[in-house]
C-alpha positions in Angstrom: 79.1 -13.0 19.5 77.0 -15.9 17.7 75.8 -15.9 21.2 74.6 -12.8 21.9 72.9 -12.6 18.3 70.5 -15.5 18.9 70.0 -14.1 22.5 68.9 -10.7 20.4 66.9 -12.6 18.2 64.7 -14.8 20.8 64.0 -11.8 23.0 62.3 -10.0 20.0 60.5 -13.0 18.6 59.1 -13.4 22.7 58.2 -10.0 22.3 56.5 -10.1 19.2 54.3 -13.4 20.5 53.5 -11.4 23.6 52.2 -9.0 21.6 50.1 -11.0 19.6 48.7 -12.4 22.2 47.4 -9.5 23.6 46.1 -8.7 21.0 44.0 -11.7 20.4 43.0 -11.8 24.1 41.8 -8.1 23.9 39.9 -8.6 20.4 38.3 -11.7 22.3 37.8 -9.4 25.4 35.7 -7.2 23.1 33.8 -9.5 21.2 32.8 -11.5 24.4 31.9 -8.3 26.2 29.9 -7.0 22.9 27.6 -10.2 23.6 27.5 -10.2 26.9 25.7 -6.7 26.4 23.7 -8.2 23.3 22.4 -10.8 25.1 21.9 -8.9 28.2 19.0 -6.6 26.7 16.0 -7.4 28.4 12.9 -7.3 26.3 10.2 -4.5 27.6 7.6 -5.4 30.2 4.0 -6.7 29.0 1.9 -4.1 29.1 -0.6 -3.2 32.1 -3.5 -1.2 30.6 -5.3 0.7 33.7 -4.3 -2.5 36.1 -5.7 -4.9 33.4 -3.4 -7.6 32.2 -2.9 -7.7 28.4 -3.9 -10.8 27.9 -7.2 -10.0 29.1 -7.7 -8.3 26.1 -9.5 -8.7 21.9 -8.1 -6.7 19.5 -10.8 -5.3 17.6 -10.6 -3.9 14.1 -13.1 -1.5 12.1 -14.5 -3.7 8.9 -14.7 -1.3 5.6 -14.3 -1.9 1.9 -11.0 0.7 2.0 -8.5 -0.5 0.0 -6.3 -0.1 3.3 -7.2 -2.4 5.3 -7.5 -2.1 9.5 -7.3 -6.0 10.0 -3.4 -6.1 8.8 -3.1 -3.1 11.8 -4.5 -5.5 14.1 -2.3 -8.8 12.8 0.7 -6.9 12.7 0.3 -5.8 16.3 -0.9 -8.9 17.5 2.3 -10.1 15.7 4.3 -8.1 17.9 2.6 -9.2 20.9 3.3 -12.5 20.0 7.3 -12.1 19.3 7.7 -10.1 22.0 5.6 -11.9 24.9 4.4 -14.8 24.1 0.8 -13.5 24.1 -1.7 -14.1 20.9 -5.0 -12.2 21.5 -8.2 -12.7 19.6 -8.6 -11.2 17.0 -12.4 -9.7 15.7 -14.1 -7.5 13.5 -16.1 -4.6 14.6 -19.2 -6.4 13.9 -19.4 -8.6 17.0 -20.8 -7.5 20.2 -18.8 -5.5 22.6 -16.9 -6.8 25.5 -15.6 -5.6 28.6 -11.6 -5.2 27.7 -11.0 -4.0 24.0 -7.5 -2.9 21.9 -9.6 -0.8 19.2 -8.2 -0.2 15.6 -9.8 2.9 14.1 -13.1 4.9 14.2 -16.3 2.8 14.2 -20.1 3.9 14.8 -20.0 0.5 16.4 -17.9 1.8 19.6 -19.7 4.1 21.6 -16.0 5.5 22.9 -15.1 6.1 19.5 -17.1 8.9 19.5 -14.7 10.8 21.6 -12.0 10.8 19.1 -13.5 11.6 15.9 -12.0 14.4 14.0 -10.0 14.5 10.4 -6.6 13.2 11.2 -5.5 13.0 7.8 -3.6 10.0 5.9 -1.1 9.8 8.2 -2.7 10.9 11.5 -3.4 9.2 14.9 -4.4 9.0 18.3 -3.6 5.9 20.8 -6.0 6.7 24.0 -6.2 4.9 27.0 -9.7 5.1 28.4 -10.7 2.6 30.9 -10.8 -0.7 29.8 -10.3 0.0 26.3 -7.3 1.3 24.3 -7.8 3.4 21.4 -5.9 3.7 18.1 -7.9 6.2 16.5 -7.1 7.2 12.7 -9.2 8.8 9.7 -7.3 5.8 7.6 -5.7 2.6 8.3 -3.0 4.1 7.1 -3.2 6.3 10.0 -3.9 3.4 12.4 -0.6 1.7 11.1 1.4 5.2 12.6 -0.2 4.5 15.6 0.2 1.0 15.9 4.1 1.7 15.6 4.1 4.4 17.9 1.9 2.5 20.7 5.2 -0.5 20.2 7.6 2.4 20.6 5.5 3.5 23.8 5.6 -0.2 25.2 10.0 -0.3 24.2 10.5 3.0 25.8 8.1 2.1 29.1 10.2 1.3 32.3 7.1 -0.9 34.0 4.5 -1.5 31.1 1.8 0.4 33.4 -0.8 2.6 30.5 -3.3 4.7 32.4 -6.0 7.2 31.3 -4.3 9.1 28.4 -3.8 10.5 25.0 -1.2 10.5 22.5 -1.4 12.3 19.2 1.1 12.3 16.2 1.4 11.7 12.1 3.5 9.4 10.5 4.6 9.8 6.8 2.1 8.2 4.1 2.3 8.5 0.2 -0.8 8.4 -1.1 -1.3 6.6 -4.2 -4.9 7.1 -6.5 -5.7 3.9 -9.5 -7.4 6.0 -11.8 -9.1 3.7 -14.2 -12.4 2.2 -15.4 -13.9 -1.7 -15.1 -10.6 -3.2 -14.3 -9.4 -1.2 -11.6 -12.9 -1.0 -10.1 -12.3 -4.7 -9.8 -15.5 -6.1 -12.0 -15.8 -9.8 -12.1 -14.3 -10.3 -8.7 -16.5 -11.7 -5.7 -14.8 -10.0 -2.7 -14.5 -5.7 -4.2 -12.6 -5.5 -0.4 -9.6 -7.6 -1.1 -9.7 -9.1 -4.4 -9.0 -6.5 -6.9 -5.6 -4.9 -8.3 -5.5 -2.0 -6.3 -6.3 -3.9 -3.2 -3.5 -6.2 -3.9 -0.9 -3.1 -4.9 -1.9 -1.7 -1.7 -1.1 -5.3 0.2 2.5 -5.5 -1.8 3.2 -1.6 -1.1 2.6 -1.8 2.8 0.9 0.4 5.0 3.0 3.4 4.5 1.3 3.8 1.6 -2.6 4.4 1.2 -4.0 3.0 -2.3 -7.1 4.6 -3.3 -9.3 2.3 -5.8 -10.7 5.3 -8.1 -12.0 2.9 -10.9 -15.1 2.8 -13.0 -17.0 0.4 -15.1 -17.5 1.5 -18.4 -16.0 4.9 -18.2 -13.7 6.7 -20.7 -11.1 9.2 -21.1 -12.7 11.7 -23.9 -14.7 14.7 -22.3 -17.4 14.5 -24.9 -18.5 10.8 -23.8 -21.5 10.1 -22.4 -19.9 8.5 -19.7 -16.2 10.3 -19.4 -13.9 9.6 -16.2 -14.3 13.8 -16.2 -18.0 13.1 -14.6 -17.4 10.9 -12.3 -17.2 11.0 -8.5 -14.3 8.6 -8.3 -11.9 11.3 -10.8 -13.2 14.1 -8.2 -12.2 11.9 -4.7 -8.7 10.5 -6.5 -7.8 14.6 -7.5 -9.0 16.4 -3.9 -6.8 13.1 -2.7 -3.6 15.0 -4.1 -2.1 12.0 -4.5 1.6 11.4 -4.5 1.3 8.6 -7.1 -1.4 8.1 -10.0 -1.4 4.8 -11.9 -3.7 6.1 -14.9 -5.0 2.9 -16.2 -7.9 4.1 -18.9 -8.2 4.2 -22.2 -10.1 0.8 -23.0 -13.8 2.4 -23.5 -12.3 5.2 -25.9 -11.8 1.8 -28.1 -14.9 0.4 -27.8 -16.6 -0.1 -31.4 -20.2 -0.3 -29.8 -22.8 1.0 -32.0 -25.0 2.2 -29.1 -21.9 4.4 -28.8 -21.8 6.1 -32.2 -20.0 9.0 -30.7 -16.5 6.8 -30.3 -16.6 6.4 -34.0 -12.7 7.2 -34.3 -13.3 7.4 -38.4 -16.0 9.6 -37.9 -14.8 12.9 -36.5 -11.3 13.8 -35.3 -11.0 11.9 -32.0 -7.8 11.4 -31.6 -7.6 15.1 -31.1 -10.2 15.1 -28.4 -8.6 11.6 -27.1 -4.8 13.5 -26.8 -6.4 17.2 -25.3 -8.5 15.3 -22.6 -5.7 13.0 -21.7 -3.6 15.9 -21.3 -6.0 17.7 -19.1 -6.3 15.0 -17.0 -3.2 14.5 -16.4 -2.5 17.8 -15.8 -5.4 18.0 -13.6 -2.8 15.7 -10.8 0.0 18.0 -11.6 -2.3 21.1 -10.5 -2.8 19.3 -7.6 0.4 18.3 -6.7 3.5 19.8 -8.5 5.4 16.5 -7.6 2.9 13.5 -8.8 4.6 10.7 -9.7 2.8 9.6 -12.5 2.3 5.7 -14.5 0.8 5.5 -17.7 -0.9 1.5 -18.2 -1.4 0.7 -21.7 -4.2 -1.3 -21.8 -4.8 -5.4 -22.3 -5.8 -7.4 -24.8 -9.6 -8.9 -25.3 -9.9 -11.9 -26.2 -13.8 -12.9 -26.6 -17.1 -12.1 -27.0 -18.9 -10.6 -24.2 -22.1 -11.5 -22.6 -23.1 -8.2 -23.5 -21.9 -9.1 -27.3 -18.7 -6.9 -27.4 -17.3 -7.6 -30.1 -13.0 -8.6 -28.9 -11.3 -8.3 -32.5 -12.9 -4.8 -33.3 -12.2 -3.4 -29.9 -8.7 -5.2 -29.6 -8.0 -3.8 -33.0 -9.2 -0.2 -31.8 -7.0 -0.5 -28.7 -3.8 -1.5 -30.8 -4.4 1.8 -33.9 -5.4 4.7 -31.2 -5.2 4.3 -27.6 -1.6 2.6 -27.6 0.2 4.9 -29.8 -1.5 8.1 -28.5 -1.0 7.0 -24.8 2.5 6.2 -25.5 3.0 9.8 -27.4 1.6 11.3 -24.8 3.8 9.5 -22.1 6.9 10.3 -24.0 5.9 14.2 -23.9 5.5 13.9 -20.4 8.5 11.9 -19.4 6.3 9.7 -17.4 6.9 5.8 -17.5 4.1 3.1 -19.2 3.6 -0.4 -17.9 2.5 -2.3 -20.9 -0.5 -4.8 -20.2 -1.0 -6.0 -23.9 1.8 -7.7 -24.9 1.8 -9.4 -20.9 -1.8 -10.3 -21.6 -1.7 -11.8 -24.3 0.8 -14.2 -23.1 -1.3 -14.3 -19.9 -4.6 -15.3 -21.2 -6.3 -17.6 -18.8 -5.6 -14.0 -15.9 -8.6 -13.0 -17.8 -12.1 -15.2 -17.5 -14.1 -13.4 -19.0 -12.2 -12.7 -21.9 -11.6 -8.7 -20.5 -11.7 -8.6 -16.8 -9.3 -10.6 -14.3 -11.6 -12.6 -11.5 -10.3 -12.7 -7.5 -6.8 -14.3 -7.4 -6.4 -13.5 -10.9 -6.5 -10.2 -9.8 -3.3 -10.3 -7.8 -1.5 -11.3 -10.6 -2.6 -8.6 -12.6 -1.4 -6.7 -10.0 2.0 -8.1 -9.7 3.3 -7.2 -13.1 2.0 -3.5 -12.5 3.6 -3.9 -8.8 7.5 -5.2 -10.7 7.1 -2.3 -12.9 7.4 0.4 -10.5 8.3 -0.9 -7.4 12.0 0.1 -8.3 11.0 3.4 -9.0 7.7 4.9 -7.2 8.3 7.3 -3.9 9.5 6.1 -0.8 8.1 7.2 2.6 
């Protein structure tokens, strides 16, 4: 019986071993045959463009002070080109003479064959064109441009041989569109290089290209209508509202604080401004949401100064103007609205040296301007 018992008892623990081992052979089966197929994945061919070998090619990029840049299109395809083959092309601005086999990022008068694909394509918008020697990603924006970058690298994934002849693709990507709405320090005074060195140049740099950053800044401008110089007049507040922009970061209220003399007219004791300062903020505001129901909207409450101008501003007085009206009454105003403030005052003051001047940031300084506006609403602004 004791026999027959231990017998029992070996059979089912062979069986049980068995069993585990199949299963471990199986599970190894899989995982060996799930990298076999991982590593098996052959990356696309290079591309032939009209029998011309890609690495016969310069990528050429259109040079303009947009905020979006076309030379980050070009790098981040060249990038590609790079990872995926091996191949690093030259890489030029617009402004040198032609050559025989070009890769084209967006529209330029400098291109004769760009004339064949002007039109309004929108923020989003492209068209990739193959036209002889030259390939075309056309784009009324870099942002565009970027759409069609992507979709050119989806072409080249999806192609069986690599071989691009004579054609033309068309298509739109999604882009949110986001308009700095502001005076001297969003225009970027102070900085050497208006193209790349100011904050809304660096937002759109941290944001990406699925997003197209309008600078809509201007020196010396204000919020309240009756000013001789109100945002209201300005060409920049017309572009940034027939924009229709997703975002607004709504950066003024500095110049409504500024205790100039020449200026009797923003004598806050003098008449009732704050009234005029609330109903024309308001407006303008409301001026975004006429344009588009679903603006997503940042109030900045404006730095700090901290000396005397060239011009012989006078720091304490405006600082103390800034700190009575133009903080509480944007902050009231935000509140009503539900719409979020990034505070720049208490940040600059412990942030001093950003600003050289004693009001404006200056090129690198810039970017770090930037980045504190950037942290504040990079958790929460719209996603493409």
């Amino acid at each position: 019986m004791k026999k027959l018992i231990c017998l029992m008892l070996a059979t089912l623990l062979c069986g049980a071993l068995a069993a585990c081992n199949s299963e471990d052979t199986e599970s190894s089966v899989d995982e060996s045959s799930e990298e076999s197929v991982e590593e098996s994945v052959a990356p696309p061919p290079v591309p032939i463009i009209n029998g011309n070998a890609l690495t016969d090619y310069v990528i050429v990029y259109t040079d303009t002070a947009e905020s979006a840049t076309y030379r980050s299109v070009a790098l981040e395809l060249n990038e590609y080109f790079k990872s995926t083959f091996g191949i690093d092309l030259t890489l030029r601005s617009d402004a040198i003479p032609e050559t025989e086999k070009e890769i084209i990022i967006g529209l330029t008068a400098k291109r004769k064959i760009n004339e064949e694909y002007k039109g309004d394509y929108g923020y989003g918008g492209y068209k990739i064109a193959v036209n002889g020697n030259k390939l075309v990603i056309a784009g009324s924006y870099a942002t565009g441009c970027y759409q069609g970058m992507k979709a050119f690298i989806e072409q080249i994934k999806a192609s069986e041989d690599g071989v691009f002849n004579d054609s033309v693709v068309e298509g739109e990507g999604k882009v949110i569109k986001v308009a700095c709405v502001g005076d001297s320090i969003t225009q970027g005074i102070n900085s050497t290089n208006p193209k790349t060195q100011t904050y809304p140049a660096y937002i759109q740099e941290m944001l990406g290209m699925e997003y197209y950053v309008l600078n809509a800044g201007l020196s010396g401008y204000s919020i309240c209508k009756n000013d001789e110089y109100a945002y209201w007049k300005s060409k920049q507040y017309t572009q940034a509202k027939e924009m229709r922009p997703d975002v607004v970061i709504f950066h003024l209220g500095t110049n409504d604080a500024n205790p100039s003399p020449n200026q009797p007219y923003k004598d806050w004791d003098d008449h009732d401004r704050e009234s005029e300062f609330i109903e024309s903020t308001k407006q303008l505001l409301d001026s975004f949401v006429t344009a588009n129901k679903d603006v997503q909207t940042y109030v900045v409450l404006p730095a700090s100064l901290f000396k005397v101008g060239a011009d012989g501003w006078n720091a304490e007085a405006w600082t103390a103007n800034i700190v009575k009206h133009s903080h509480p009454l944007l902050k009231q105003i935000a509140e009503e609205y539900n719409y979020p403030t990034i505070d720049m005052f208490d940040w600059s003051v412990e942030n001093k040296a950003v600003f050289t001047d004693g009001l404006h940031p200056k090129d690198e300084t810039y970017k770090v301007y930037a980045q504190y506006i950037y942290d504040n609403l990079k958790d929460t602004i719209k996603k493409p």
